[in-house]
C-alpha positions as CSV (number, residue, x, y, z in Angstrom):
1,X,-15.1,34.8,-1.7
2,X,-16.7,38.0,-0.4
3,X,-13.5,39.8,1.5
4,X,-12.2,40.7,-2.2
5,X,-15.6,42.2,-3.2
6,X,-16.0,44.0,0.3
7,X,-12.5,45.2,0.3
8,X,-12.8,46.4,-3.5
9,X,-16.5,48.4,-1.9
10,X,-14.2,50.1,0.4
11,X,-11.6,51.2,-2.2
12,X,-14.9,52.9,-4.9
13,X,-16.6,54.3,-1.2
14,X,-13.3,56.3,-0.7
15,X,-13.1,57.6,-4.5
16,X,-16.5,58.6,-4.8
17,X,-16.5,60.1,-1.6
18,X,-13.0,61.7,-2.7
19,X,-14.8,62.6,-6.3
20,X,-17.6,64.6,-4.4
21,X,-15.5,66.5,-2.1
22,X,-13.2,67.8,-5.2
23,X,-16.3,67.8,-7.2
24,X,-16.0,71.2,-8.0
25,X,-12.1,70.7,-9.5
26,X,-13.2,67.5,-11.5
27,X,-14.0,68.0,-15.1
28,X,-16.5,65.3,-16.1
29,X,-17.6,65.3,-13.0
30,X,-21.1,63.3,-13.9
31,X,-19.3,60.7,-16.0
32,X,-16.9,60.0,-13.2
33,X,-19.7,59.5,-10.6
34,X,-21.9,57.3,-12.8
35,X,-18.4,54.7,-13.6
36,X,-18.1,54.7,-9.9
37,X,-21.7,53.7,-8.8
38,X,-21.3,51.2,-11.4
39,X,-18.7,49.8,-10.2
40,X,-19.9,49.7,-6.6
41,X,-22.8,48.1,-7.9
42,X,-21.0,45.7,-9.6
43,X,-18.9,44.8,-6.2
44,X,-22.0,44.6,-4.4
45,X,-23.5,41.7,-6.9
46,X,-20.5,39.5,-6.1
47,X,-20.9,40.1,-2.5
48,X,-24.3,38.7,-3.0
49,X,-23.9,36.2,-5.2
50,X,-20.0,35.7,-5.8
51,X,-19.8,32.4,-4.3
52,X,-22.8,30.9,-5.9
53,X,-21.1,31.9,-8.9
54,X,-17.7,30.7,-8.4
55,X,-19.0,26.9,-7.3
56,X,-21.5,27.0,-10.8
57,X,-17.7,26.8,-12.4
58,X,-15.9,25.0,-9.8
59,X,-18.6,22.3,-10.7
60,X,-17.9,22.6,-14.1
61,X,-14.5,21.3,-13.6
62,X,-15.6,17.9,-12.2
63,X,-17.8,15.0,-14.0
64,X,-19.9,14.4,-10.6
65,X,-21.7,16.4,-8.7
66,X,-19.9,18.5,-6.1
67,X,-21.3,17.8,-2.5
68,X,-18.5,19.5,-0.7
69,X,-15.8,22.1,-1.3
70,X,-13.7,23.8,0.6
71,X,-10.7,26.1,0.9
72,X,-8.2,25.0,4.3
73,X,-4.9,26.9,5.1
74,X,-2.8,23.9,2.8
75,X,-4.9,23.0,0.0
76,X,-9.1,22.8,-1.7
77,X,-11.0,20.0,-0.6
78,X,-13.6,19.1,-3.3
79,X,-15.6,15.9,-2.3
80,X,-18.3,14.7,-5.2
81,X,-21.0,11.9,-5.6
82,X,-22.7,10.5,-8.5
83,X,-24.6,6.7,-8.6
84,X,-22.6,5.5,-5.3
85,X,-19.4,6.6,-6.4
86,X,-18.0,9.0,-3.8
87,X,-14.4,11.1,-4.9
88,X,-12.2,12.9,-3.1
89,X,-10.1,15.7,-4.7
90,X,-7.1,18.1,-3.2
91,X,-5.9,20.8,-5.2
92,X,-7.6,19.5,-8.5
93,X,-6.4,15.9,-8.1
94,X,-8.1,12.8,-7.6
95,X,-7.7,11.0,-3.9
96,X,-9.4,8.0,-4.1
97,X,-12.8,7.0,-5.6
98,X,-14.9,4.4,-3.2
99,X,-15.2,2.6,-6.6
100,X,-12.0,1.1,-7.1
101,X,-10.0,2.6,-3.7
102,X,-9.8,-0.8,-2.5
103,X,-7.4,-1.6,-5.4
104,X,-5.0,1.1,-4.6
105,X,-4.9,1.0,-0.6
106,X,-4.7,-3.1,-0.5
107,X,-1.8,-2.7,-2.8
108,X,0.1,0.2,-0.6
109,X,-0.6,-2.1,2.5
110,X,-0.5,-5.5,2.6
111,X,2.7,-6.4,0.5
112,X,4.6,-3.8,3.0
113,X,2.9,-5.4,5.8
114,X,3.9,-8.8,5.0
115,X,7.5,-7.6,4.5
116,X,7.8,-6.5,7.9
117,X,9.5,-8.8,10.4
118,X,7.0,-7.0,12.9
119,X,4.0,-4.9,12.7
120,X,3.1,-3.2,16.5
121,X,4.3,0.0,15.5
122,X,2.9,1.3,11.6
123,X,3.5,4.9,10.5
124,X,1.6,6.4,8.0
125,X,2.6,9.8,6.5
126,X,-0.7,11.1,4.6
127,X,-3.3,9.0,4.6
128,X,-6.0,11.6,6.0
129,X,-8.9,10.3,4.5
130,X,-8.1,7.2,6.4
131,X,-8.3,4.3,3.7
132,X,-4.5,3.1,4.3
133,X,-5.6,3.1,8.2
134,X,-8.6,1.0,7.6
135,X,-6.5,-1.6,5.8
136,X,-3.4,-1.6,8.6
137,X,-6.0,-2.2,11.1
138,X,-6.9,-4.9,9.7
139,X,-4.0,-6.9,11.8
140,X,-4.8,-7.8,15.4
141,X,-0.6,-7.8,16.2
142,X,-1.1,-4.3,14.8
143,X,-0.5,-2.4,18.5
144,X,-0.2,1.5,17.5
145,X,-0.5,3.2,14.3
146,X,0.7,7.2,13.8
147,X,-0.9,9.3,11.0
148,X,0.9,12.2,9.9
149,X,-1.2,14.3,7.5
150,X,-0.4,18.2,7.3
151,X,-4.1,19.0,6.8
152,X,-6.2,18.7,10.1
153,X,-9.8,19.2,8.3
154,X,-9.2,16.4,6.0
155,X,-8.7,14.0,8.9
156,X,-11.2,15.6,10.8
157,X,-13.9,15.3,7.4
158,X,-13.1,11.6,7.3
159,X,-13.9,11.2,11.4
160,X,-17.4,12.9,10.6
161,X,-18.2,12.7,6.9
162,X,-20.6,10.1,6.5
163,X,-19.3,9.5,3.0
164,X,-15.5,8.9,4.4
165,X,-16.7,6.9,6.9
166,X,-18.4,4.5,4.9
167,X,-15.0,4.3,2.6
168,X,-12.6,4.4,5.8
169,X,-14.8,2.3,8.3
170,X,-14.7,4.7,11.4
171,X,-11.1,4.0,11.3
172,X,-9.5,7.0,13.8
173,X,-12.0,5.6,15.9
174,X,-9.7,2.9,16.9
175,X,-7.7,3.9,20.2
176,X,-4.6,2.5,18.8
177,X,-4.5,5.4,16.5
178,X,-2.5,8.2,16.8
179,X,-3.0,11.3,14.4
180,X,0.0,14.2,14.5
181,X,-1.1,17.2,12.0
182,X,2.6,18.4,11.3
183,X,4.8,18.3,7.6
184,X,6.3,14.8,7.1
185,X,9.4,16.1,6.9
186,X,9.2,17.4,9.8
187,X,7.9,14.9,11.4
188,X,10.9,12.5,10.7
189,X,13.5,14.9,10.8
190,X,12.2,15.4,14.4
191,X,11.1,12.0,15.8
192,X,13.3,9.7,17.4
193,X,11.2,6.8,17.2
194,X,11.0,3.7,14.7
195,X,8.5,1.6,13.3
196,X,8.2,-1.9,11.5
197,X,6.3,-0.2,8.4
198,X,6.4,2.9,7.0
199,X,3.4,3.4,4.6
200,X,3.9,6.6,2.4
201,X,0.3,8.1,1.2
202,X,1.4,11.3,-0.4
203,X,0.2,13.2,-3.1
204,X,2.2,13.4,-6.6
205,X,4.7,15.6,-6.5
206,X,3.7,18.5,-8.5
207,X,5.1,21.6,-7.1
208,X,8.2,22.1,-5.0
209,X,6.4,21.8,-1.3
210,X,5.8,18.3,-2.0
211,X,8.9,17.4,-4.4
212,X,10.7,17.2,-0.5
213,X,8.9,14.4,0.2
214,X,10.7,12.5,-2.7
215,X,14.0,13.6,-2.3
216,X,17.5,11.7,-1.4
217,X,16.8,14.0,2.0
218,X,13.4,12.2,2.7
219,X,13.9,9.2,1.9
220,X,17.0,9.3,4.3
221,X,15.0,10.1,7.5
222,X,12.4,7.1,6.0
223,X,15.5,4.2,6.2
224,X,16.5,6.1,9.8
225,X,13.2,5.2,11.1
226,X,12.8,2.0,9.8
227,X,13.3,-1.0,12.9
228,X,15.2,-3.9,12.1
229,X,13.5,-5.8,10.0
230,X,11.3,-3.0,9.2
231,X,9.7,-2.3,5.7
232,X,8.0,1.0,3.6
233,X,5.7,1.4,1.2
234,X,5.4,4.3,-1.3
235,X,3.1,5.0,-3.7
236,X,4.8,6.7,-6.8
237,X,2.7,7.9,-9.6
238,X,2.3,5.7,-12.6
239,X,4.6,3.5,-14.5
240,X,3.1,3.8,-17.5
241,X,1.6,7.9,-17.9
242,X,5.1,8.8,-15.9
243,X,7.6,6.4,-16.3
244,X,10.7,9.1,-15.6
245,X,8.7,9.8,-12.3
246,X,8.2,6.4,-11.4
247,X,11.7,5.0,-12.1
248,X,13.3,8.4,-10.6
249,X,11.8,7.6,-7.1
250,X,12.4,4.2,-7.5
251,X,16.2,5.4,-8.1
252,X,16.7,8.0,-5.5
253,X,15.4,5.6,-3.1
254,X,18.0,2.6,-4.1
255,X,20.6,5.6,-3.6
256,X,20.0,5.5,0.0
257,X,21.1,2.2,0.5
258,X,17.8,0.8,0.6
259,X,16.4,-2.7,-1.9
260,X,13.2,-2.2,-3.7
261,X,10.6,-4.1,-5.2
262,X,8.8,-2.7,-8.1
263,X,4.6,-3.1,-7.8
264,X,2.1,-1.7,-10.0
265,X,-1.7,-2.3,-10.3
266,X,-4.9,-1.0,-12.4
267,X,-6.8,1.1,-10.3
268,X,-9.8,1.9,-13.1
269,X,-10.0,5.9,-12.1
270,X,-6.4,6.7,-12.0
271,X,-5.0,4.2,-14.5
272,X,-2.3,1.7,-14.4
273,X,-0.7,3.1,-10.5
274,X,3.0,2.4,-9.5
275,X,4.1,1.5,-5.9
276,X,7.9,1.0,-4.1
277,X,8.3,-2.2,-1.5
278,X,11.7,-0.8,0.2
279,X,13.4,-2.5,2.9
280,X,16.9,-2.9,4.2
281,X,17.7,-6.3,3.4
282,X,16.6,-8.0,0.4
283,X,12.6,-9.4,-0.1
284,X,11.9,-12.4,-2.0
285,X,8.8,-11.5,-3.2
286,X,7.8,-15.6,-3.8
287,X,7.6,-15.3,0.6
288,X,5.3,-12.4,0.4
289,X,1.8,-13.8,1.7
290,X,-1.1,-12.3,2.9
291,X,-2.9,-12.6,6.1
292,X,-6.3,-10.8,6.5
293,X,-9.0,-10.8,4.4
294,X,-9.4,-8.6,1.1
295,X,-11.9,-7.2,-1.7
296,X,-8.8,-7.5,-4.2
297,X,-6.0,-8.6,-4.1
298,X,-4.7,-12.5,-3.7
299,X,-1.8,-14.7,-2.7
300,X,-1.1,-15.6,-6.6
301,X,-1.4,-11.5,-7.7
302,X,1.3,-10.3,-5.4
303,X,3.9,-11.9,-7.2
304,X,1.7,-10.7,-10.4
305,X,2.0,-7.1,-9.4
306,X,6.0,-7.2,-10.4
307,X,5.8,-7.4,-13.8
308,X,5.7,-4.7,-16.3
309,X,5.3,-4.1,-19.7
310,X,7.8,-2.9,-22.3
311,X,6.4,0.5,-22.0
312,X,6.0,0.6,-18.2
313,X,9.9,-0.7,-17.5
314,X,13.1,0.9,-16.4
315,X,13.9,3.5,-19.4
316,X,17.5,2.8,-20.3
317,X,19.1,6.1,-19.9
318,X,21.0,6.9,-16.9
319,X,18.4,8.3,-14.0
320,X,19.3,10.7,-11.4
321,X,18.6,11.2,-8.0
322,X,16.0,13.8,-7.0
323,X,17.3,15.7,-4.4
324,X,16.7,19.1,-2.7
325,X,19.0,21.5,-4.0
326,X,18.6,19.5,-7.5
327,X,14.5,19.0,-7.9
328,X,14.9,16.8,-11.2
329,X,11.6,15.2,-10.3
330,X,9.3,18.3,-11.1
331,X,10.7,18.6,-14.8
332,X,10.0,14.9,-15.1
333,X,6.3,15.0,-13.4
334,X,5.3,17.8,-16.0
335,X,6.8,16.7,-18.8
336,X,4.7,13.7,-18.4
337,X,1.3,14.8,-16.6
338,X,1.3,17.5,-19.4
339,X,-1.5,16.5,-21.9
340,X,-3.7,14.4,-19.1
């Protein structure tokens, strides 16, 4: 917050200093001057108080009170607190809240996890704050779990941020975690191994950067990496606030040759929240079963979790698949997130 205040000190040093040399060529000299100081003066107020400034309305964005912020090479990290309730925000959206979080990640995880023909080897692309993790741990045949989240302070907050940790449960501090800070993309286009889930944490996709990670492309690599047997879980916006969005992903995933099971859930601070079971051969969702203890979710609700709405379901014209050179999802996300 200060460099621009500094820099723009710099830039009125040299004019006045230029103004006073030339002094005698200047008409108005006096008036000239006086804008000048003022100006510097003004520069040197946000220099000195600039960044209290700017987080009096960076707090006026957010309901709770903020107890960190800040701003990494990828993205703002705004954590906040109010009556036990901690939130974590990138880029202006909502994470998770340790209110109701337990809702969403027990939803991403175990149906995925009971899919799989085998679980040693779990892959989780985002997932920094460590929530997901916590829940994949939960299975002793669980042998090796990889992380891949872009951002390494958001990983390294929730190793050290006593808030996190009480959400996430010290999970990376489990040696049979593996954390890689590198695009997911990337990281699939480049790896060579495969795992028996692939658990997809990723924010929306609300700008082009992370419109790859839903694309005909991505998904792709996902099925390449997939073991035998293997199963993925994506989360993939809401159903019933983004239903293009939803069904889109759903689509462009089917288009890979990959069967899906439609989930969705009520997590009480983001709404009603869609999720994609997709595996390689067909699931029968009446075998899905779970086998480690939760805060939410039961045996009876995971056949629950496939049934929409009239208002949440398929829409009935023809959907595309998003793909990289043709970004139909964007259109669809804003169109839809518009007036929330």
């Amino acid at each position: 917050m200060k460099t621009p205040f500094l820099v723009g000190m710099v830039n009125i040093g040299i004019s006045i200093w230029i103004l006073v040399l030339f002094r005698s060529q200047i008409k108005r000299f006096a008036w000239h001057l006086a804008f000048g100081i003022f100006f510097l003066v003004v520069l040197l107020l946000g220099v000195l108080f600039g960044e209290e400034t700017a987080f009096r309305f960076e707090q006026k964005m957010y309901q709770d009170t903020i107890v960190f912020s800040e701003e990494t090479a990828y993205q703002r990290i705004v954590m906040t607190r109010d009556r036990g309730d901690t939130r974590l925000y990138l880029n202006g959206q909502l994470q998770l809240s340790s209110a109701d979080e337990h809702r969403y990640h027990e939803t991403l995880v175990h149906p995925v996890m009971s899919a799989a023909n085998g679980r040693d080897k779990v892959l989780i692309l985002g997932g920094g704050d460590g929530a997901a993790l916590r829940e994949v741990l939960k299975y002793d045949d669980v042998r090796e779990v990889t992380v891949v989240d872009l951002d390494p302070r958001v990983v390294e907050l929730a190793k050290t941020d006593h808030l996190l940790l009480d959400i996430n449960e010290n999970a990376f501090s489990s040696p049979k975690v593996k954390v890689v800070h590198e695009d997911a993309f990337e990281f699939l286009e480049n790896s060579a191994a495969t795992f028996d889930a692939i658990i997809v944490d990723l924010p929306d996709p609300n700008n082009e950067s992370l419109n790859k990670l839903y694309t005909y492309e991505f998904y792709s690599l996902m099925r390449n990496r997939l073991a035998l047997g293997g199963a993925s879980a994506i989360q993939a916006t809401s159903p019933l606030f983004a239903p293009m969005v939803y069904w889109t992903v759903d689509h462009t995933i089917q288009s890979t040759g990959l069967h899906t099971v439609n989930m969705h859930v009520d997590v009480p601070s983001f709404g009603d929240w869609g999720f994609i079971l997709a595996t390689r051969e067909q699931v029968n969702v009446n075998e899905l079963s779970l086998r480690v203890a939760t805060d939410f979710l039961t045996e009876d609700m995971l056949q629950a979790l496939t049934v929409f709405g009239k208002d949440a379901r398929r829409p009935e014209e023809e959907l595309e698949v998003n793909r990289l050179i043709n970004p139909i999802l964007l259109d669809h996300y804003e169109k839809a997130w518009r007036y929330y």
